[in-house]
N, C-alpha and C positions, 0 to 999 in steps of 0.2 A: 454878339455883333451879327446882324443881317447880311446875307449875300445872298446874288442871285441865284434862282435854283437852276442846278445843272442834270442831264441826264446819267441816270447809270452805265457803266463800262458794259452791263454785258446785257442786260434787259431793256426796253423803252420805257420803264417808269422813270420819273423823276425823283431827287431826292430835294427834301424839302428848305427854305432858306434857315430852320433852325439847326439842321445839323453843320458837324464841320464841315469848314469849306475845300481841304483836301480828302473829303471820304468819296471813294472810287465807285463805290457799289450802295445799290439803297437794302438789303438784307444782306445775312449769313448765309440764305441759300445761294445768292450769284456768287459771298468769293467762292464758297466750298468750292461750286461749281466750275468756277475761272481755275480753280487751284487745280481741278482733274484735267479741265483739258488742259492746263499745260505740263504738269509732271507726269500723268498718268498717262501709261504707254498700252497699249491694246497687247493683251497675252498672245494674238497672234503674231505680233512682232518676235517675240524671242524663239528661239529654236535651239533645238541641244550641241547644233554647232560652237552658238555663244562660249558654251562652259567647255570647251572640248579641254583646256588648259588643265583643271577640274579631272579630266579623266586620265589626263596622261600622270598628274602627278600620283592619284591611286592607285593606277596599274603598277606605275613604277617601283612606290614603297610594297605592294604585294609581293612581286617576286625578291623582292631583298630581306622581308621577314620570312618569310616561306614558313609559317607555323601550318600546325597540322591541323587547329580548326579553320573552319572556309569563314574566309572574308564576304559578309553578307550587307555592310553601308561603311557611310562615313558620316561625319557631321563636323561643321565649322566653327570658329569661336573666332571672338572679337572683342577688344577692350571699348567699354563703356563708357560714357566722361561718371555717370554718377553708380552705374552698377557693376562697375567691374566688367570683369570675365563675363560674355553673355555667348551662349551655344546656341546652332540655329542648324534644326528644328529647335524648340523649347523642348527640353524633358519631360516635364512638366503638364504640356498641355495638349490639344488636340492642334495642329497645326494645318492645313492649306497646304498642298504638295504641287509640282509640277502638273500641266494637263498629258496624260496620254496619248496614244498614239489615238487614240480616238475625240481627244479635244475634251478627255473629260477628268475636271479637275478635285481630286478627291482629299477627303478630311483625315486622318489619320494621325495615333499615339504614339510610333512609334518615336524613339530617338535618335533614328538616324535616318539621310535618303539613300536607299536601295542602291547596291553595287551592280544587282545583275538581276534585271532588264537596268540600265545605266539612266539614273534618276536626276537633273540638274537640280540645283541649289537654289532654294527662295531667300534671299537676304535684303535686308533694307538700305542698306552702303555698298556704294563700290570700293573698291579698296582689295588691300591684304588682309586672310583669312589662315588662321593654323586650321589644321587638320588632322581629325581625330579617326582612325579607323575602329570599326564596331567588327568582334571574329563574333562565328557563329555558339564557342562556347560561352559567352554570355561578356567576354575580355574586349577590353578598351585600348586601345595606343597610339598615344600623340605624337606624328611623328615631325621631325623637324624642319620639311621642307615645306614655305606658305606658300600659299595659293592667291594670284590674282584675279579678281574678278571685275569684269567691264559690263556686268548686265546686273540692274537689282530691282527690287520690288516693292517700289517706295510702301505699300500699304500695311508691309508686314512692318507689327510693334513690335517695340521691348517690353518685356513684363518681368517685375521685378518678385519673387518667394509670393508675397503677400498677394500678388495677382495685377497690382497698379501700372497703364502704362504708362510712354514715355514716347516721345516724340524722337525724331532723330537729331535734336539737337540737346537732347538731355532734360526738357520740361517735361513735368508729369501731366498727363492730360487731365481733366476732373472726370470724374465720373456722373455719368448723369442724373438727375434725380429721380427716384423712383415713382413712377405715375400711380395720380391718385385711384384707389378703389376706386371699383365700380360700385355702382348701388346696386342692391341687394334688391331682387326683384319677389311681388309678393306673391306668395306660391298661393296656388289656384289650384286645389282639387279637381283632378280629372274626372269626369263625367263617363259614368260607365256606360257601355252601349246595352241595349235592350233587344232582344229579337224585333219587335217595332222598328225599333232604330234604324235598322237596316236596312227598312222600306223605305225608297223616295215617296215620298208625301206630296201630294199636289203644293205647290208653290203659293205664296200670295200673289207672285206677281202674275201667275196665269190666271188667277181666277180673277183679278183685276183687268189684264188685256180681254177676258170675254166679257167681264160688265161693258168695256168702253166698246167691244166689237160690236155685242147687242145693244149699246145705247146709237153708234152711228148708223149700226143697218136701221134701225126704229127711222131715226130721222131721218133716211132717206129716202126711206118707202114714204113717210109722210109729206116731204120732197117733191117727189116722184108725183104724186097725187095732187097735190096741190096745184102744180104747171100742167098735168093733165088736165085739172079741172079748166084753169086759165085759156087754155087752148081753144081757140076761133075756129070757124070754119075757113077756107082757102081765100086768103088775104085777095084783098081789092087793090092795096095799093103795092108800092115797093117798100114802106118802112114798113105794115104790118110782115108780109114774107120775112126781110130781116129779123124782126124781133123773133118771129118763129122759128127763125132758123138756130136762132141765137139760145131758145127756148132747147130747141130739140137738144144739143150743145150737152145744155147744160145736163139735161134727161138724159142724156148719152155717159157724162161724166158720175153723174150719180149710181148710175147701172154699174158702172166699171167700180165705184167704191163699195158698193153693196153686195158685188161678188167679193172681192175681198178681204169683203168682214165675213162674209159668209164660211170663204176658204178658211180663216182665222180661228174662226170657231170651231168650225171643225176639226181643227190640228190640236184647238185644245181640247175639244171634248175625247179626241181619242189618247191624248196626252194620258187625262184624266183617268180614261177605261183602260188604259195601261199600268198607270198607279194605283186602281183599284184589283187589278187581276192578279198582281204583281201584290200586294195586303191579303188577297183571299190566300193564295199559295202559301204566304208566310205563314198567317194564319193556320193552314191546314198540316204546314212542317210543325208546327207550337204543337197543334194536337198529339200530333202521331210521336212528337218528342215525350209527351207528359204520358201518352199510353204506355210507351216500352220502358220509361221509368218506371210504372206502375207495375208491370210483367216482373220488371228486373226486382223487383221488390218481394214479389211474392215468389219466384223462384228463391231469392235469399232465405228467406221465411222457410221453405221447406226444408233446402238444406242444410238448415241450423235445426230443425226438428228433426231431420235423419241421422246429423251429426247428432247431436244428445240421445240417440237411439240406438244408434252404432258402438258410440263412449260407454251404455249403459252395460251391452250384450259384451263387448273387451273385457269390463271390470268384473261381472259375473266368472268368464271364462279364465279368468286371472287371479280369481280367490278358488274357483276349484281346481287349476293347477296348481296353486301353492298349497293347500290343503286337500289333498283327493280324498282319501279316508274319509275324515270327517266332513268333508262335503259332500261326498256322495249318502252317506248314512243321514245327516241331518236333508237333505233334499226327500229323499224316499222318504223317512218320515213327517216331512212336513206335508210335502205335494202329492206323491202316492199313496194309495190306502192300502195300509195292512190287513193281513190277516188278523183275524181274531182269538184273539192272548186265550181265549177260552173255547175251546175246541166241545163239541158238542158229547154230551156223555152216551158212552156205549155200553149196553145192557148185555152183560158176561152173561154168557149161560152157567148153567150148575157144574156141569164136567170142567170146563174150566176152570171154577174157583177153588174145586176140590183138587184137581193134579198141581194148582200154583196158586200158592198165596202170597206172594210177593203181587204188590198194587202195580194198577196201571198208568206211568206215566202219560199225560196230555202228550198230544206231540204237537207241536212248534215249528212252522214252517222261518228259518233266518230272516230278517230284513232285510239285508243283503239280497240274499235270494230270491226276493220276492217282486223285483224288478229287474231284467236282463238290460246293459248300457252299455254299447261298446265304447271302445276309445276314441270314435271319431262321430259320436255321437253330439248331437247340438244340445243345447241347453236348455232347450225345451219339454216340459214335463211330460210324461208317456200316458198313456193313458192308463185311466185305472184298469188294475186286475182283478180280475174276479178270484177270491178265494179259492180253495182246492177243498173237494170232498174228502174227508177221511174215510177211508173203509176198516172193516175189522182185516183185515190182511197185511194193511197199512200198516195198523198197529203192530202187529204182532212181529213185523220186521222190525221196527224200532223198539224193540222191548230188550233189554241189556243180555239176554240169556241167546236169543233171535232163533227161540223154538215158535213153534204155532200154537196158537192156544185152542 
């Protein structure tokens, strides 16, 4: 059934002749909003006088327990229509406290509100309230004296284990529907930058305002010439004078646009030789970057060839202290020259051979011997030795008996 359309209670839209004929408001957002302003009370209205009732009954069961842990909050309870027993703060959850002395309202776990700084109560009924005290060793106790409260906070809900809430008439609110994904936006490889990159580049569109700046100076110097050409000698009458006056005008206006393409140009061409000098500099950091990579390169280079030179003289120095004997004896024979195994023959006189017939051993200078190495000698081969002369004297000291022949 049609009816005439009436205006909204709290906006100037209209609501239309299909809806009911007693609906108040034309959306949800005017009741919401009719509903605030009229339950909802500005937090600067309450003040912790409200609750003082609140504090006199905690003080009071304090000194009548006088336990030995310190009394650190309380917290309220209230029967439910559909969940029972409900405690307020929530256990459970993060809760919305009192504002501070400083007006500021903070979120907090715990399960009780503070006894000291003295914390008033957020609840959503006024009414009677039990009253549970929190002690500081972790202990709970309901004590039996309720509390009336004449200030509440319509905003705060009931929430029931499962997290559902509940309005203060015992309806569960719905929960709202989860809003649709976003679209999935499609990924776009980043563009890496380049040493180039870096340099602003002349624009198109400057190099387009100087085609148009050089195309208007053009025409107006051809402008300019043309009305010069037109120009008469000193008018005869009074409309030649006009038109020339009107001529010059315009010569005058032309002059003024042709400085301004001029200034134009100019502002780009030094734009330009900015963006050029600004490319050469890059340009010349690019170079001097790819030289000192090249430097860094071949200093690398070396010091992996010093390294493998240094590793090689260690490993040497590391098998002849683990074997000194034999490193020393096979070095001298390999790198230094020995004496010769065969010692030149010495021609005995006759008196000699006749006082002693025992033969004459070669004499043998040691291997050993034959090159001096101290112990802090490098590992570097010595230079050859030259052999040692034998004398007959020589001999004759090394002859087992060590008379003279």
């Amino acid at each position: 059934m049609f009816h005439a359309p009436h205006k909204c209670a709290l906006c100037p839209d209209q609501i239309g002749t299909t809806e009911r004929s007693d609906k108040e408001f034309c959306s949800d957002a005017c009741r919401s909003l009719n509903w605030q302003r009229n339950n909802r009370v500005p937090v600067n209205a309450y003040t912790v006088e409200d609750f003082e009732g609140v504090r006199e009954v905690v003080a009071r069961n304090e000194k009548r327990l006088s336990r030995k842990a310190r009394l650190i909050g309380y917290s309220l309870r209230r029967v439910h229509p559909r969940l029972g027993h409900v405690e307020f703060p929530n256990p459970g959850r993060k809760t919305k406290r009192f504002p501070d002395e400083s007006g500021v309202a903070h979120v907090r776990r715990e399960r009780y509100f503070r006894w000291a700084p003295f914390e008033p109560p957020r609840v959503p009924l006024e009414g009677f309230y039990d009253v549970i005290l929190h002690f500081e060793d972790g202990s709970a106790h309901l004590i039996g004296d309720s509390v009336s409260l004449r200030k509440a906070f319509p905003a705060v809900p009931f929430h029931d284990k499962e997290g559902n809430r509940y309005d203060l008439k015992g309806k569960m609110i719905p929960k709202r529907s989860p809003a649709a994904p976003k679209a999935r936006r499609k990924y776009v490889p980043r563009k890496h930058s380049t040493p180039n990159d870096s340099v602003v580049p002349v624009e198109p569109t400057i190099l387009e305002h100087i085609r148009v700046a050089v195309a208007r100076a053009v025409q107006a110097e051809r402008e300019v010439d043309r009305l010069r050409g037109q120009a008469t000698p000193p008018p005869e009458n009074r409309e030649q004078a006009t038109r020339l006056d009107s001529i010059s005008e315009q010569v005058a206006m032309l002059t003024a646009k042709l400085n301004a393409a001029e200034s134009q140009i100019g502002q780009a061409e030094a734009r330009a030789a900015r963006a050029e000098a600004q490319l050469a500099q890059t340009l010349e950091t690019v170079r001097s970057m790819k030289q000192s990579a090249l430097n860094a390169e071949d200093a690398l280079d070396r010091s992996q060839r010093e390294r493998g030179r240094l590793l090689e003289q260690v490993e040497t120095m590391r098998q002849a202290a683990r074997y000194p004997t034999v490193g020393k004896a096979v070095y001298s024979a390999v790198e230094t020259p020995t004496v010769a195994s065969k010692p030149a023959p010495v021609q005995p006189s006759s008196a000699a051979v006749s006082s002693s017939s025992a033969p004459v051993k070669p004499a043998t200078v040691p291997v050993e011997q034959s090159v001096t190495r101290s112990a802090g000698q490098s590992a570097t081969p010595p230079a050859a030795v030259k052999p040692a002369v034998l004398h007959r004297k020589t001999l004759s000291i090394l002859k087992p008996g060590g008379g003279r022949i």
